[in-house]
C-alpha positions as CSV (number, residue, x, y, z in Angstrom):
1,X,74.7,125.0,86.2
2,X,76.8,123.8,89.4
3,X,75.8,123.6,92.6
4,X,76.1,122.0,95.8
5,X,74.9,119.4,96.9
6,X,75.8,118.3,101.0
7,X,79.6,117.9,100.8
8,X,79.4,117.5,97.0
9,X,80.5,120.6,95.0
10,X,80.6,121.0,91.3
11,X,77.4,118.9,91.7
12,X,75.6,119.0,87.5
13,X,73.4,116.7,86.4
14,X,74.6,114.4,83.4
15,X,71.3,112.0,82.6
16,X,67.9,111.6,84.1
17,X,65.9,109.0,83.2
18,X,62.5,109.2,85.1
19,X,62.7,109.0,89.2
20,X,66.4,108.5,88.5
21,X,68.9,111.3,88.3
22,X,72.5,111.0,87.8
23,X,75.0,113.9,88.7
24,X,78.7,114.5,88.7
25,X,80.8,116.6,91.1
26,X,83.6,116.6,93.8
27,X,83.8,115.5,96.9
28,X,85.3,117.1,100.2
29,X,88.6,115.6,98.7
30,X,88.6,116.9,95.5
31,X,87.9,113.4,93.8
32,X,85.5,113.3,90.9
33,X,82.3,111.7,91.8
34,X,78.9,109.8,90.5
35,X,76.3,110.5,92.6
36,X,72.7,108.6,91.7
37,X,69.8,109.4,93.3
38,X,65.9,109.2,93.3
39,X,64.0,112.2,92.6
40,X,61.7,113.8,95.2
41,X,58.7,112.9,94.5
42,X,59.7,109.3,93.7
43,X,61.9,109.1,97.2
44,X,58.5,109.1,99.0
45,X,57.4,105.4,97.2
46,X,58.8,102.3,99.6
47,X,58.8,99.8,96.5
48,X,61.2,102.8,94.3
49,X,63.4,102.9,97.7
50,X,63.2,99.4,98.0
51,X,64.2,98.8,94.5
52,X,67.0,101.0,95.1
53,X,68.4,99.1,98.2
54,X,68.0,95.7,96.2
55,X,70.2,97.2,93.4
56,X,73.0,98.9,95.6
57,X,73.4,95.5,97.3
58,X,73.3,93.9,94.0
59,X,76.0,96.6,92.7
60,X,78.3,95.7,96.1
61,X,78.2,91.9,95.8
62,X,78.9,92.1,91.7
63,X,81.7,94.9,91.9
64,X,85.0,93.4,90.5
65,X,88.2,94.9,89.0
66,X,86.6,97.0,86.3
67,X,83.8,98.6,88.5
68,X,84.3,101.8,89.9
69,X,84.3,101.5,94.3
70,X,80.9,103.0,96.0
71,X,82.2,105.5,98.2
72,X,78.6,106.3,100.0
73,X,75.9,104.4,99.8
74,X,72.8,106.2,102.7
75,X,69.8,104.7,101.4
76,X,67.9,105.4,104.8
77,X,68.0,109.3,104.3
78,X,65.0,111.7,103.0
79,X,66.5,111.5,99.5
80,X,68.3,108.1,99.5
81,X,71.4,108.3,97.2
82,X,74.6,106.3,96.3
83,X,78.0,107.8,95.1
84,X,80.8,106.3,92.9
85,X,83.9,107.3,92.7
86,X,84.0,108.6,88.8
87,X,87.0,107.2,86.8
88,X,86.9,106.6,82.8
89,X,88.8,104.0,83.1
90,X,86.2,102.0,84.9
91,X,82.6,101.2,85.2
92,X,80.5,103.7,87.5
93,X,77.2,104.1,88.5
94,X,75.5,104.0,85.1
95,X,75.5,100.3,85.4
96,X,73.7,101.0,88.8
97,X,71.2,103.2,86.8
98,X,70.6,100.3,83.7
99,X,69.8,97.9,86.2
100,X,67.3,99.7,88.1
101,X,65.8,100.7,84.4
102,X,66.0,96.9,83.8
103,X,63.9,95.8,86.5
104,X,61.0,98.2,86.4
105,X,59.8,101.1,84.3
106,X,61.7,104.6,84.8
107,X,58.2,106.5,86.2
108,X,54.8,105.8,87.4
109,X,54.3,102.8,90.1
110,X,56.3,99.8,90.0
111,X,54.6,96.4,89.3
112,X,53.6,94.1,93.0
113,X,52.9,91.2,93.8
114,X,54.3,88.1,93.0
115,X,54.3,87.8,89.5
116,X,56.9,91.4,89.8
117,X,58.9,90.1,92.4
118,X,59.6,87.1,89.8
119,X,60.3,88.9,87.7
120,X,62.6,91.0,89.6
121,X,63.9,87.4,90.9
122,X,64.5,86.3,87.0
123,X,66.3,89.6,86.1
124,X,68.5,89.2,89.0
125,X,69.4,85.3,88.7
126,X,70.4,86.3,84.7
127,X,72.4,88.8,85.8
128,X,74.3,86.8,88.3
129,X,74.7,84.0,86.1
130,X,76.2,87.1,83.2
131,X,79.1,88.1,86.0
132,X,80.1,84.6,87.3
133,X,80.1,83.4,83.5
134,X,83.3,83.6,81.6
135,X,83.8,85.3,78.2
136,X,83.2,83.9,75.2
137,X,86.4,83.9,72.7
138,X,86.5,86.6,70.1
139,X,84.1,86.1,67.4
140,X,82.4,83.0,69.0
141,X,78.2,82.9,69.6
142,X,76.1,80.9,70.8
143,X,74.5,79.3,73.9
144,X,76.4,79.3,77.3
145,X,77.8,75.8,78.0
146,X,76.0,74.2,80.8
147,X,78.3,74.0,84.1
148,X,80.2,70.5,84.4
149,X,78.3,68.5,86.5
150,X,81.1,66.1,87.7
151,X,81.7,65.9,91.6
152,X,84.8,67.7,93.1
153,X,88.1,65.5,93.1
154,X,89.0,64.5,96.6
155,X,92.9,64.0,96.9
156,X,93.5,61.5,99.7
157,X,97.1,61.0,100.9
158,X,98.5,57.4,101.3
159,X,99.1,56.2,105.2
160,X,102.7,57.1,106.1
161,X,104.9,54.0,107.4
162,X,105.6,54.7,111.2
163,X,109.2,56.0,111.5
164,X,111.5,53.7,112.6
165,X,113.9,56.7,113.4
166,X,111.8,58.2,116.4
167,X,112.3,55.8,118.9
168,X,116.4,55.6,118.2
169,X,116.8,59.6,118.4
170,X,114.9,58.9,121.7
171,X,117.2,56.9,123.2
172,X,120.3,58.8,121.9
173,X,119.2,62.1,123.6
174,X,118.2,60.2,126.9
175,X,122.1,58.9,126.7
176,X,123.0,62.1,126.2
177,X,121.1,63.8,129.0
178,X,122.2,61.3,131.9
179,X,126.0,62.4,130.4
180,X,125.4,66.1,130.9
181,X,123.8,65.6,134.2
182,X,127.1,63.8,135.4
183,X,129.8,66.0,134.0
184,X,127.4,68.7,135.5
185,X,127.6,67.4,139.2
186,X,131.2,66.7,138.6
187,X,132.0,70.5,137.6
188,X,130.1,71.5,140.5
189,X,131.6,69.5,142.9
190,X,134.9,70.1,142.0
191,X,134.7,74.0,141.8
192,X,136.9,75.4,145.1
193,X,134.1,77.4,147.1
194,X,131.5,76.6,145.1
195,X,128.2,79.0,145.2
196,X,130.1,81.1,148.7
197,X,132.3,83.7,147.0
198,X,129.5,85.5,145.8
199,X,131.7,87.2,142.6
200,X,129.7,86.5,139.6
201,X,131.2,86.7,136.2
202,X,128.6,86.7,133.8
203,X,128.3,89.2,131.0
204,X,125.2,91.8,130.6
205,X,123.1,91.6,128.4
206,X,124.5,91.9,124.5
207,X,121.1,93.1,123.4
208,X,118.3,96.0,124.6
209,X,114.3,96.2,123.3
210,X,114.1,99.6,121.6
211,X,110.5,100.7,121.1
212,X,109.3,96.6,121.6
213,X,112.0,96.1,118.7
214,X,115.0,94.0,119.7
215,X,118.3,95.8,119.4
216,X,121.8,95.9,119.7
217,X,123.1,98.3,122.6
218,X,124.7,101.3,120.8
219,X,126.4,103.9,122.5
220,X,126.6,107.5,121.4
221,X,128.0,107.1,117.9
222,X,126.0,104.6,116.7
223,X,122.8,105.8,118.2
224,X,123.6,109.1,116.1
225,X,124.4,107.1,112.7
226,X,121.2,104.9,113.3
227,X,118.8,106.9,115.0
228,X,115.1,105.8,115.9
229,X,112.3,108.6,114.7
230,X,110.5,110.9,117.1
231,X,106.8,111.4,116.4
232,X,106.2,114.7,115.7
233,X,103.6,116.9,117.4
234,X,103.9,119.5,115.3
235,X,103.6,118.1,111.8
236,X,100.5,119.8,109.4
237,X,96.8,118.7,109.8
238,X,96.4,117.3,106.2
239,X,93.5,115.0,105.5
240,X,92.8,112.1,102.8
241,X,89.8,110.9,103.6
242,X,88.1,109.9,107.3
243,X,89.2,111.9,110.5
244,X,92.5,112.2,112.3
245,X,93.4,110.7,115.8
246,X,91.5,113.0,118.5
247,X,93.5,114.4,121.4
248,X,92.1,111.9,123.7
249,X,92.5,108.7,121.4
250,X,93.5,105.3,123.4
251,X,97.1,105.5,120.6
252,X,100.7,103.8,121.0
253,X,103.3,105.0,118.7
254,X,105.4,103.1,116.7
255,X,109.0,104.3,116.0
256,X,112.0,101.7,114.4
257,X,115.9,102.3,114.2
258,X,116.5,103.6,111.0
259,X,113.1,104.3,109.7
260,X,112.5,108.3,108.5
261,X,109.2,108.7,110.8
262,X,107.3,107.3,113.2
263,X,103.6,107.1,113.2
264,X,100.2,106.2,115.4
265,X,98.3,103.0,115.3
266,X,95.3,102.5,118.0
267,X,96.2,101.1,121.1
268,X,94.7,97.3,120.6
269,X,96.8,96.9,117.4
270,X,99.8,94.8,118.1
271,X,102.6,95.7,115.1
272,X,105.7,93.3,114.0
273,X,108.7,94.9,112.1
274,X,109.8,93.5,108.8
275,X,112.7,95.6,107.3
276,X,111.0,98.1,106.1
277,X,107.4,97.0,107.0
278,X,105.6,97.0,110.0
279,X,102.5,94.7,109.9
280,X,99.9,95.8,112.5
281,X,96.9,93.2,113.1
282,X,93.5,93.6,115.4
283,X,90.9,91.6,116.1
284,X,93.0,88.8,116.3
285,X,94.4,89.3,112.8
286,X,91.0,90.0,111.3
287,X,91.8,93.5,110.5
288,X,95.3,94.5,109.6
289,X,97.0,97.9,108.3
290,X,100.7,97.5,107.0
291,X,102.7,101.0,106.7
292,X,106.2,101.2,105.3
293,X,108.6,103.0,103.2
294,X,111.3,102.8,100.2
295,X,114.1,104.8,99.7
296,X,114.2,107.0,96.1
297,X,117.3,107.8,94.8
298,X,118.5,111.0,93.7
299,X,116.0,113.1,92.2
300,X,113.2,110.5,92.6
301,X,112.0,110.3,88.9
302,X,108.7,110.0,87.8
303,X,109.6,106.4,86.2
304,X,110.6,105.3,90.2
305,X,107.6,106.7,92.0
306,X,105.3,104.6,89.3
307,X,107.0,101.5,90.1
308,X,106.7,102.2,93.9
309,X,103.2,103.4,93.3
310,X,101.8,100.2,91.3
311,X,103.6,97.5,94.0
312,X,100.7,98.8,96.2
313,X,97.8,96.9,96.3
314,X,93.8,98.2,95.0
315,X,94.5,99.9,92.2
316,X,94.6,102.5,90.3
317,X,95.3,105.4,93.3
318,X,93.7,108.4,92.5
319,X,96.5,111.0,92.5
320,X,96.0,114.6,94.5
321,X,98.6,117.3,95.2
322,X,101.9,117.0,96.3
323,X,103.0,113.5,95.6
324,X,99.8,111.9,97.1
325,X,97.8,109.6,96.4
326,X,94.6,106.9,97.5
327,X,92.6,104.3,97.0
328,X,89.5,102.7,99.1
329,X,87.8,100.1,98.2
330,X,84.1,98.9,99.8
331,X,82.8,96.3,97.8
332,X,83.3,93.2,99.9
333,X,80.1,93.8,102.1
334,X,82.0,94.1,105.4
335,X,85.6,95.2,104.8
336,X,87.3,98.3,104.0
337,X,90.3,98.1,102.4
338,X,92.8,100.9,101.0
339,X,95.9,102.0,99.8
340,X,98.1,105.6,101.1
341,X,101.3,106.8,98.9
342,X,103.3,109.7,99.5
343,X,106.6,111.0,98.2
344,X,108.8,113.2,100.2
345,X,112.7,114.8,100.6
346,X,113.9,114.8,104.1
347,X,117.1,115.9,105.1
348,X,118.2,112.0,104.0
349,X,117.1,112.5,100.8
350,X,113.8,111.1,98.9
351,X,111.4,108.7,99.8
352,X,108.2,107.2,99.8
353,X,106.0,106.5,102.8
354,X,102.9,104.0,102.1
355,X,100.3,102.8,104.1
356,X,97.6,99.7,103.3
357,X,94.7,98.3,105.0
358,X,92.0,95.7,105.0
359,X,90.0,95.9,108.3
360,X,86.4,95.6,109.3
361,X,84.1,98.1,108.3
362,X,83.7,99.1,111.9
363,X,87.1,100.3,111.7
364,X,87.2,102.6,108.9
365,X,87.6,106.2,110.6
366,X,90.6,104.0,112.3
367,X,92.2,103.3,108.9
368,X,91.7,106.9,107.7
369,X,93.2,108.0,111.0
370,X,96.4,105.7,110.5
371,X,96.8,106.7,106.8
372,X,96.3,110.6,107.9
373,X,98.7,110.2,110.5
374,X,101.8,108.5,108.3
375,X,101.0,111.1,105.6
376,X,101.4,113.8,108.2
377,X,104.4,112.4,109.6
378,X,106.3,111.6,106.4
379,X,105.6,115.4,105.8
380,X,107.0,116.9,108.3
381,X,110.3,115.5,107.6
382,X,110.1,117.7,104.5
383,X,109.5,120.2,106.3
384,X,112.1,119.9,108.8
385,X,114.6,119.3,105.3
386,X,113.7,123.0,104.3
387,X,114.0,124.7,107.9
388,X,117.6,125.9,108.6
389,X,119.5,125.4,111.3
């Protein structure tokens, strides 16, 4: 029978296996879910708890491309749990469970003292030394080869010759300096009323900063054909994951000529346009989030938005309704990276808004607020497509 279970709903139990209890469900996204836990009773031992901790840090350093991400992970609570994001394409938190089982019976009081903890120590090291080895060819047994002993290869470049050429391009360009001095004083003191008639004939300016982006002055025409976005105030309230900007948050928004929407970023990220990419960096370009967008044409098919879809990184993006779709990623003790992708028809025509990040893990509600915010954005232009005029 289903039940709830905090934000989990759905929540049944598919295997117990003493103090361990493994359940599936849905989170507040609608994204199917692992969640393991410790039993009641068992959540009251510090060595079970303990055990647990040790194993969820094992599971996090470990993780690679075939392990399913930990989404939560609150061992500190009354009932310490961990939960995986549930895909059948990858790994999830049985292997979580079968290590746990590995290193100490399922019930009753785990072994102390030292003699357990080398054996915990033992279990751990084999383990370790199982992930970082590489796999044997097909139908090939036997004994791990032992790890080449050989020192690293130091490549050491050969002294450069000093350049003969320096010192010649030296004295060329002080030749040439003393000439343009000269021919300057000349010019000037040749010119008929020199500085005193005061009419200056220099041109403006051929170019004007547009939203920090260096552009070419347009006048009305052009500024219609090649319009920068407004951020709009009004676009929906829609959620992937994390929080959205409050009312009061220290934000700077970033709009470029030609793009189909503007968005938010936080006020200490600096951003650099690329085409069709804006790269915005913190920490001094610890933590960066990249948004963008590709044009679809005509109908968008299925076939284009896959291609789009698979150029982002941290895959596979767990699809949701209308033409969404996300990915986070938390193993790398640390970080938090991610991936945004949304399809939408504005009154353009099609196209696909994405967002990325890998930031500090002290900045994750900030990536979920930046994701949030282009997915909002990109759908209010559909919106706007289907109000009339």
């Amino acid at each position: 029978m289903s039940r709830t279970v905090g934000p989990y709903t759905d929540v049944t139990t598919a295997r117990v296996e003493g103090a361990y209890e493994l359940c599936e469900g849905l989170d507040e996204n609608a994204r199917p879910v692992q969640i393991l836990t410790l039993g009641s009773t068992s959540s009251k031992d510090p060595a079970r708890r303990g055990l647990l901790s040790d194993t969820v840090a094992w599971a996090y350093a470990t993780a690679g491309p075939e392990d399913a991400p930990i989404l939560v992970a609150d061992l500190e609570a009354e009932q310490p749990y961990v939960v995986v994001l549930r895909d059948t394409r990858l790994r999830g938190a049985d292997r979580i469970m079968d290590r746990l089982l590995a290193l100490g019976p399922a019930t009753g009081p785990l072994p102390v003292g030292p003699a357990a903890a080398a054996q915990r120590a033992a279990h751990q090291l084999a383990a370790a030394q199982r992930s970082a080895a590489p796999a044997s060819p097909a139908g090939v047994s036997g004994p791990p080869s032992p790890p080449p002993m050989s020192p690293p290869v130091v490549m050491i470049a050969p002294p450069k010759r000093p350049s003969q050429l320096k010192p010649i391009l030296i004295g060329i360009g002080s030749v040439v300096v003393i000439l343009a001095l000269v021919v300057g004083a000349w010019v000037l003191l040749s010119s008929p009323g020199g500085d005193e008639s005061g009419d200056s004939t220099a041109e403006p300016p051929d170019n004007a900063a547009v939203d920090d982006v260096s552009q070419p002055p347009a006048d009305e025409a052009t500024e219609a054909e090649n319009p920068v976005p407004q951020w709009d105030q009004e676009a929906s309230t829609e959620r992937v994951g994390g929080s959205l900007f409050p009312e009061d948050a220290a934000t700077h928004t970033i709009a470029y000529r030609n793009w189909p929407y503007a968005f938010k970023v936080p006020a200490d990220y600096e951003c650099a346009e690329d085409g069709q990419t804006a790269v915005c960096t913190a920490d001094d370009g610890d933590s960066q989030i990249t948004v963008g967008w590709d044009s679809c044409d005509g109908e968008c098919p299925r076939s284009a938005r896959n291609s789009m879809r698979e150029a982002l990184p941290y895959q596979p993006l767990q699809e949701m309704d209308g033409g969404i779709a996300v990915a986070e990623r938390t193993q790398v003790y640390g970080r938090w990276r991610g991936s945004l992708s949304v399809f939408v028809t504005g009154a353009d025509g099609a196209f696909h808004a994405w967002a990325t990040a890998d930031i500090d893990s002290d900045r994750t509600d900030e990536g979920w607020q930046v994701f949030n915010d282009v997915l909002n954005q990109a759908l209010a232009k559909a919106a706007d497509a289907k109000t009339p005029d």
